[in-house]
KOLDO-461117 format. One record per residue (C-alpha): z, y, x; residue in one letter; residue number from 1. Coordinates in pm, 1 decimal. Layout:
<sevexs>
SEVEX       up    north     east resn resi
SEVEX        Z        Y        X    A  NUM
...
</sevexs>
This chain:
<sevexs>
SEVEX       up    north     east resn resi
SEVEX   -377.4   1102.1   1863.4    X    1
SEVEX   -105.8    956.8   2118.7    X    2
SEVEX    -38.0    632.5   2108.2    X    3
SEVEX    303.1    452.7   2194.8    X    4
SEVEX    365.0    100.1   2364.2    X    5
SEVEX    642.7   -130.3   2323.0    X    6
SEVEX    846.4   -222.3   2620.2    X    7
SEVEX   1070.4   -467.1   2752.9    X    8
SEVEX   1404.1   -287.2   2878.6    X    9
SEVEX   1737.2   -498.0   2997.2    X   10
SEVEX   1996.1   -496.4   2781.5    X   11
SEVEX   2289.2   -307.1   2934.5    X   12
SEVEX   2589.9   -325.5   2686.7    X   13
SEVEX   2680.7   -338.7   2359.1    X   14
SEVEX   2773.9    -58.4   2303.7    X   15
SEVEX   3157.5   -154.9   2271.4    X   16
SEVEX   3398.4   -299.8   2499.5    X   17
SEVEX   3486.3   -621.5   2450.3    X   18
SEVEX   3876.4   -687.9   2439.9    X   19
SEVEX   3921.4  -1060.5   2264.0    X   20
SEVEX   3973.8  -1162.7   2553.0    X   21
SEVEX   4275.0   -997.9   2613.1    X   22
SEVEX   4365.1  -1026.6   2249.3    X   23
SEVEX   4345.2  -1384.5   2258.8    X   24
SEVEX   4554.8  -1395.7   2615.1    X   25
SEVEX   4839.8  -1171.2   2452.5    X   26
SEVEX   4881.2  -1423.3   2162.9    X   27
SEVEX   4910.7  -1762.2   2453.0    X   28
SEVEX   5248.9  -1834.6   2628.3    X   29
SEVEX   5285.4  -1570.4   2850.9    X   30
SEVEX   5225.4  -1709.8   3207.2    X   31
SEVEX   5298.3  -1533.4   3592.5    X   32
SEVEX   5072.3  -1425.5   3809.7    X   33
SEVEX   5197.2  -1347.7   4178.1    X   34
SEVEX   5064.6  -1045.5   4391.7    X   35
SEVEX   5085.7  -1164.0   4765.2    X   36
SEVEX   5446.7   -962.5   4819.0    X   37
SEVEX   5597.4  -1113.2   4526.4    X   38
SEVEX   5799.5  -1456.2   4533.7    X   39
SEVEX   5909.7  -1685.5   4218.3    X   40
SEVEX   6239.7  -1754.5   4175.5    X   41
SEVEX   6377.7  -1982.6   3934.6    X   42
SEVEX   6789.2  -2017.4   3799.8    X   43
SEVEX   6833.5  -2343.9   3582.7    X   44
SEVEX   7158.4  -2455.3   3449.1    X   45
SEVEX   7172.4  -2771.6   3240.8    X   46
SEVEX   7451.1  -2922.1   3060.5    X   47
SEVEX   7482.6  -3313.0   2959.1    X   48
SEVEX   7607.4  -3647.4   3007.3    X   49
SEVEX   7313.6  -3774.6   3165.8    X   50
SEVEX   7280.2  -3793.2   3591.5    X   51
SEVEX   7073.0  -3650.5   3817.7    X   52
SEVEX   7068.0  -3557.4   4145.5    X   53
SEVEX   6893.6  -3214.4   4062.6    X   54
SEVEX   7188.5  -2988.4   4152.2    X   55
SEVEX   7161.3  -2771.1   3825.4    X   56
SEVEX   7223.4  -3060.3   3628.5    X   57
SEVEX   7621.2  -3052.8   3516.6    X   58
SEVEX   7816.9  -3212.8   3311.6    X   59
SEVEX   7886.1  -3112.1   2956.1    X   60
SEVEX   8103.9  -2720.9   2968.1    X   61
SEVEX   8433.4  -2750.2   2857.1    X   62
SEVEX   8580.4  -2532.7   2545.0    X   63
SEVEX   8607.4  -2166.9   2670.9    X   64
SEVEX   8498.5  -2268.6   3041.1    X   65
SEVEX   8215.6  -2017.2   3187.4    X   66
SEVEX   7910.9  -2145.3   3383.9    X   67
SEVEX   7689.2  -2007.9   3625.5    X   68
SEVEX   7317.8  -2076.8   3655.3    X   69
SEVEX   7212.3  -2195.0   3986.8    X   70
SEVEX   6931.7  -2136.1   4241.8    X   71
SEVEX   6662.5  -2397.0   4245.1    X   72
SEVEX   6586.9  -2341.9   4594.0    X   73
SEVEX   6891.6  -2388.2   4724.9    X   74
SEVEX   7140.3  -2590.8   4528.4    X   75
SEVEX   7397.9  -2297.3   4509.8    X   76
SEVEX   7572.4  -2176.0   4157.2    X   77
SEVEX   7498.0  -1803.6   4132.0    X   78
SEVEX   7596.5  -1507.9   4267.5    X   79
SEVEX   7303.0  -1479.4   4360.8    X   80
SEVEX   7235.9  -1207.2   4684.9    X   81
SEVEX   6963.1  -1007.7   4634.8    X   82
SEVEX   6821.2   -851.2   4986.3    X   83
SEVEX   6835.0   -533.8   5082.5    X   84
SEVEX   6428.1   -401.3   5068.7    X   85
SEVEX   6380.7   -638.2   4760.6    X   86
SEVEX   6336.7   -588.7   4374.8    X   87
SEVEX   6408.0   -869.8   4152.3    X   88
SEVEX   6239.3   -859.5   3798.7    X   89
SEVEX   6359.9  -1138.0   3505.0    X   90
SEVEX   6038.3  -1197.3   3352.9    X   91
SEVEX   6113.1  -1489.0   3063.5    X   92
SEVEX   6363.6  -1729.6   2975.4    X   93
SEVEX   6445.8  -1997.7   2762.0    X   94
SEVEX   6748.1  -2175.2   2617.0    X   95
SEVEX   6971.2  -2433.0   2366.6    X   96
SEVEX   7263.9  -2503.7   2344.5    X   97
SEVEX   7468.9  -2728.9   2078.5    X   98
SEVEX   7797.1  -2470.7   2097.5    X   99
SEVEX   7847.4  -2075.4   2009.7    X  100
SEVEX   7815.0  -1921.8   2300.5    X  101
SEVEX   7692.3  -1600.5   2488.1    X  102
SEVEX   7491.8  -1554.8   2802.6    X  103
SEVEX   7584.4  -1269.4   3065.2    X  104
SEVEX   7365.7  -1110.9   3327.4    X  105
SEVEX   7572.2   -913.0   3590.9    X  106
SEVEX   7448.0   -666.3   3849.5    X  107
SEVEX   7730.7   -590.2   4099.9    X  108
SEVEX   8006.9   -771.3   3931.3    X  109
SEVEX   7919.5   -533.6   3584.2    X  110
SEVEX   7814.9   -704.0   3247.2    X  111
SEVEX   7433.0   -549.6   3255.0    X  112
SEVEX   7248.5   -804.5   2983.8    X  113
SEVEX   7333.1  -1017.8   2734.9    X  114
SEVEX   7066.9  -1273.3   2737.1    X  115
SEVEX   7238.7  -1430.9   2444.4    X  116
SEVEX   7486.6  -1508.7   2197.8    X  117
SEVEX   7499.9  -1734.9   1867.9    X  118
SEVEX   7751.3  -1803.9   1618.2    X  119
SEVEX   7755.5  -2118.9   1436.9    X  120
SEVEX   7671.5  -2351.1   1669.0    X  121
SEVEX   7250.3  -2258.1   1637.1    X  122
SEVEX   7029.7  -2412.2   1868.3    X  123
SEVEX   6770.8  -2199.8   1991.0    X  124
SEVEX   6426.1  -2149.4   2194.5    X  125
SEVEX   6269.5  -1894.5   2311.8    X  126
SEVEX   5943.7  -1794.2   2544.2    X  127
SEVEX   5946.5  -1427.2   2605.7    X  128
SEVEX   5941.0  -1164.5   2853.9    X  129
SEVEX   6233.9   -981.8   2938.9    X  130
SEVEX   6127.8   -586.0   3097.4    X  131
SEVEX   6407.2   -539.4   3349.1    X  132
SEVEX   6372.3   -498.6   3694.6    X  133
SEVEX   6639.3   -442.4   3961.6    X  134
SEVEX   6417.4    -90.2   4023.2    X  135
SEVEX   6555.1     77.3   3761.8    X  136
SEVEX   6844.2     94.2   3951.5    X  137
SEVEX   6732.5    109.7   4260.1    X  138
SEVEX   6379.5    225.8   4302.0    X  139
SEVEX   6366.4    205.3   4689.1    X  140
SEVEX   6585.5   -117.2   4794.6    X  141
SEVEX   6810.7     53.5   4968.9    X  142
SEVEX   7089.9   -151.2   4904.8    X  143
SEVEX   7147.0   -546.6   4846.3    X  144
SEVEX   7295.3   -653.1   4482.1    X  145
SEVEX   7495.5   -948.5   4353.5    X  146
SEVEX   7306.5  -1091.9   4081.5    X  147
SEVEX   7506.1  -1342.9   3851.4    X  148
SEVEX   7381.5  -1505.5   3506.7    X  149
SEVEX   7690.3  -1665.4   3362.9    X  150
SEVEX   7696.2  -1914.3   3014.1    X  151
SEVEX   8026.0  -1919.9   2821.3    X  152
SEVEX   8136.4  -2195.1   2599.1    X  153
SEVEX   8221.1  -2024.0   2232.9    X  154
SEVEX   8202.5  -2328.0   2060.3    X  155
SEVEX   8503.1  -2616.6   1921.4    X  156
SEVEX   8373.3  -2888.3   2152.2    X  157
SEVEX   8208.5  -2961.1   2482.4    X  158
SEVEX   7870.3  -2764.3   2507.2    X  159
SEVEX   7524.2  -2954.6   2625.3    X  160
SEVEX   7195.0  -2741.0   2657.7    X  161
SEVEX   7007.5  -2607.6   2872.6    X  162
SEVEX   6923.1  -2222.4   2996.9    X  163
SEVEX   6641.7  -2144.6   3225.2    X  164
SEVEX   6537.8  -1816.7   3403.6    X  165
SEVEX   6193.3  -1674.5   3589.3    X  166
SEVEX   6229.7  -1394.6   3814.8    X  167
SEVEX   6009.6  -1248.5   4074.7    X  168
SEVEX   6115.3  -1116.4   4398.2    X  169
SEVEX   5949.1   -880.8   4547.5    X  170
SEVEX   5911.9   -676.0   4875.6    X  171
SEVEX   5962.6   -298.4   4906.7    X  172
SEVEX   5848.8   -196.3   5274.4    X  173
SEVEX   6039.7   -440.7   5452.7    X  174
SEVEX   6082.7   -801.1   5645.4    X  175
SEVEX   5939.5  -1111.6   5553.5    X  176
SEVEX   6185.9  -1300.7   5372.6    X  177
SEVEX   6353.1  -1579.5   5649.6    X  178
SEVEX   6223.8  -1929.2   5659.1    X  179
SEVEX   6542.5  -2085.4   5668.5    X  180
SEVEX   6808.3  -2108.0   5348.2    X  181
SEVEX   7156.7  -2238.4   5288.2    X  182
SEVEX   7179.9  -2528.4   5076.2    X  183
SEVEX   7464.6  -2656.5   4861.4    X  184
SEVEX   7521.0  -3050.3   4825.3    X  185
SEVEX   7629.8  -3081.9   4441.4    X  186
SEVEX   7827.4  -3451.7   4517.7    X  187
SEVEX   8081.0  -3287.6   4770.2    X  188
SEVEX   7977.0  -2888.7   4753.9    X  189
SEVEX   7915.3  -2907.3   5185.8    X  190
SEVEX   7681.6  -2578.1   5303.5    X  191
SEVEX   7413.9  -2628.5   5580.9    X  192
SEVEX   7090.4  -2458.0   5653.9    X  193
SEVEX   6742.1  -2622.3   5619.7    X  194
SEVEX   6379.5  -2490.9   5658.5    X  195
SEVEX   6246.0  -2343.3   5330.9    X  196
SEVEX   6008.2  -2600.2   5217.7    X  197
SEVEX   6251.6  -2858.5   5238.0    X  198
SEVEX   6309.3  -2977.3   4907.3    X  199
SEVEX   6513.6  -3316.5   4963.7    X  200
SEVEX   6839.9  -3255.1   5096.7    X  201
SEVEX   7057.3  -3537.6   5243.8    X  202
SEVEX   7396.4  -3440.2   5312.5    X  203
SEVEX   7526.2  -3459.4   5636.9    X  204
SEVEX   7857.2  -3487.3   5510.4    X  205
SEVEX   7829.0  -3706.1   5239.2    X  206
SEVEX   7494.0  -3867.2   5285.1    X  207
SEVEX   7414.4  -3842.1   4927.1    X  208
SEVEX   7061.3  -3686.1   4792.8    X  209
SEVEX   7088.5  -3334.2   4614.4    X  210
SEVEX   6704.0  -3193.4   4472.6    X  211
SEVEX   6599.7  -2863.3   4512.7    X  212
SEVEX   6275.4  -2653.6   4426.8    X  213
SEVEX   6065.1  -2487.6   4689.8    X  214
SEVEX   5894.1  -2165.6   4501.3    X  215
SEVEX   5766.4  -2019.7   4826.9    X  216
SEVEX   5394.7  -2115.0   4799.6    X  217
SEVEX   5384.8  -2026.4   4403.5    X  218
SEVEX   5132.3  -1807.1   4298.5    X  219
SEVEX   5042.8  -1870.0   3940.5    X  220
SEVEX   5032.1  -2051.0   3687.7    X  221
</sevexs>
């Protein structure tokens, strides 16, 4: 008669895979994660009577007026110029506003999205991710684009809110991006160039302090 003994073996697997992790990470606030050819950049506009030297911080926006959102590396209202051998992709926004109004996103001076538009003066907020990518109509980079995200004022009185915009840039067999941008002083509107990282910007005209971002060095979050 054979006999049979009981062994120890490892324990390789379940038998299933194991996804709740990624369940659990699809139901969170959807964060960015940066590959090391990909940039953040970040458009802000903000609209109230409060002060601050932050240069996309405006005053309220007149009945009917339209506003651009600006770049929060360099102090400048958009267009923005997308380089030739780069892909931009909007990945999420958020916004309110206290007015009816609509929000534009133009690729080469032609309406592409509307980001949004309310009637009834609603005041919304919102944390999503938006699937468009400058590749879709370019797939290679071959040429530069004028990207512009404009906010109009649909509303009976002066509009205050806020509308803020991720993107990634991104590199498609080309140059390092240069280390040196043109800034925008938001007291007198004077131009000059800076280094990058610089994130303090003193006008040489003025002398007054304008705040910018530097995104260069992002990778996650």
């Amino acid at each position: 008669m054979k006999t049979s003994t009981l062994t120890d073996y490892p324990i390789r697997g379940i038998g299933k895979p194991d996804y709740s992790r990624n369940v659990h990470a699809a139901r969170q606030r959807a964060g960015l994660e940066l590959k090391y050819s990909q940039v953040l950049k970040s458009f802000y506009i903000i609209y109230t009577t409060k002060s601050s030297p932050y240069s996309w911080i405006k005053s309220p926006l007149a009945v009917g007026a339209t506003g651009h959102l600006v770049d929060a590396e360099t102090g400048e209202d958009m267009p923005y110029t997308l380089p030739k051998g780069y892909t931009i992709s909007a990945v999420q926004d958020s916004l309110g506003f206290s007015e009816d109004h609509q929000v534009w996103g133009y690729v080469d001076t032609y309406p592409l999205i509307l980001f949004s538009i309310s009637g009834g003066g609603l005041e919304l907020y919102r944390n999503r991710v938006i699937p468009f990518n400058t590749a879709l109509l370019d797939p290679t980079a071959a040429a530069a684009h004028e990207i512009d995200i404009q906010v109009e004022n649909k509303g009976g009185e002066a509009m205050e809110g806020a509308f803020a915009l991720s993107a990634i840039l991104e590199e498609v067999g080309t140059d390092p991006l240069p280390t040196i941008k043109t800034v925008k002083c938001k007291h007198c509107g004077h131009t000059w160039e800076v280094q990058l990282d610089t994130t303090n910007l003193i006008c040489p005209k003025c002398n007054q302090l304008t705040l910018v971002f530097n995104a260069s060095q992002f990778r996650g979050v």
